[in-house]
N, C-alpha and C positions, 0 to 999 in steps of 0.2 A: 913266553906266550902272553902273558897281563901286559899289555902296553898303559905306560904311564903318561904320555903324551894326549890321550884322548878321554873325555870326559865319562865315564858309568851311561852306558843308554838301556831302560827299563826292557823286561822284555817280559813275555809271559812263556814259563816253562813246563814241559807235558811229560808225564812217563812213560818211557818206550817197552815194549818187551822184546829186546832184541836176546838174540843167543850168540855167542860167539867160541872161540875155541877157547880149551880151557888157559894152556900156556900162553896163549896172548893177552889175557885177562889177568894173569898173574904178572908180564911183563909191564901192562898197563896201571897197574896198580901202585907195581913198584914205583914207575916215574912217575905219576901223579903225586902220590906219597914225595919223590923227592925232589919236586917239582914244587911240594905245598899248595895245591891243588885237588881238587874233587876231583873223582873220576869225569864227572857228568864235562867239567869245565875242558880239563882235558881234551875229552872226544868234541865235545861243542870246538876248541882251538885248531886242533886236525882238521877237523871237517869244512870250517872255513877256511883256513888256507888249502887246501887242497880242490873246495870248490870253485878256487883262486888260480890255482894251479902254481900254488906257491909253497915252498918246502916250509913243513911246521917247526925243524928244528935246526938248532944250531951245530955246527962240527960236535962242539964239548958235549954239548945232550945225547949225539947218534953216540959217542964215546961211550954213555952212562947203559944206553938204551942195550949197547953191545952187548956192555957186560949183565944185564937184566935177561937178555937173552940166552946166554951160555948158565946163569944161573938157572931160570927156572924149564930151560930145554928146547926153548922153540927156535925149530929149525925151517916153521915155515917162511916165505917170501912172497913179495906181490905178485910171483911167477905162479901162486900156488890159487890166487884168489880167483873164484866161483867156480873151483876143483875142488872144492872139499865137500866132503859126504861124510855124516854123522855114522858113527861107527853103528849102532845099532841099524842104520838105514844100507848099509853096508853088506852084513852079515845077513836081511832078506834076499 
């Protein structure tokens, strides 16, 4: 994700209050963590290649991302995303 070929360009950073599921948050965690990387840097590297429309990772990382998956449970997909409803939202 850090490309070394391009120079550091300054930016100014804001705090979000996003909510997300929990198992994807623990998946994200892990790769950042193994990634050496901040969460914040992370989603900020997704977010522009994807705004790009360009894949954020490499074969060897979706490999890591796998196994983060089956470890902390998440079985969701992008098939599942702006389908999810907060369990308490749910159970109204």
């Amino acid at each position: 994700m850090k490309s070394k070929t391009h120079s550091p360009k300054r930016v100014e950073r804001v705090q979000v209050g996003a909510r997300m599921e929990k198992s994807l948050v623990k998946v994200l965690r892990g790769l950042a963590d193994y990634l050496d990387l901040s969460l914040g840097d992370l989603l900020e590297g997704i977010t522009l290649h994807a705004l790009e429309g360009k894949a954020p990772f490499s074969a060897e990382t979706l490999g890591h991302i796998k196994r983060f998956k089956t470890v902390h449970g998440l079985t969701l997909t992008a098939r599942d995303s702006h389908q999810l409803v907060e369990e308490r939202d749910a159970r109204s």
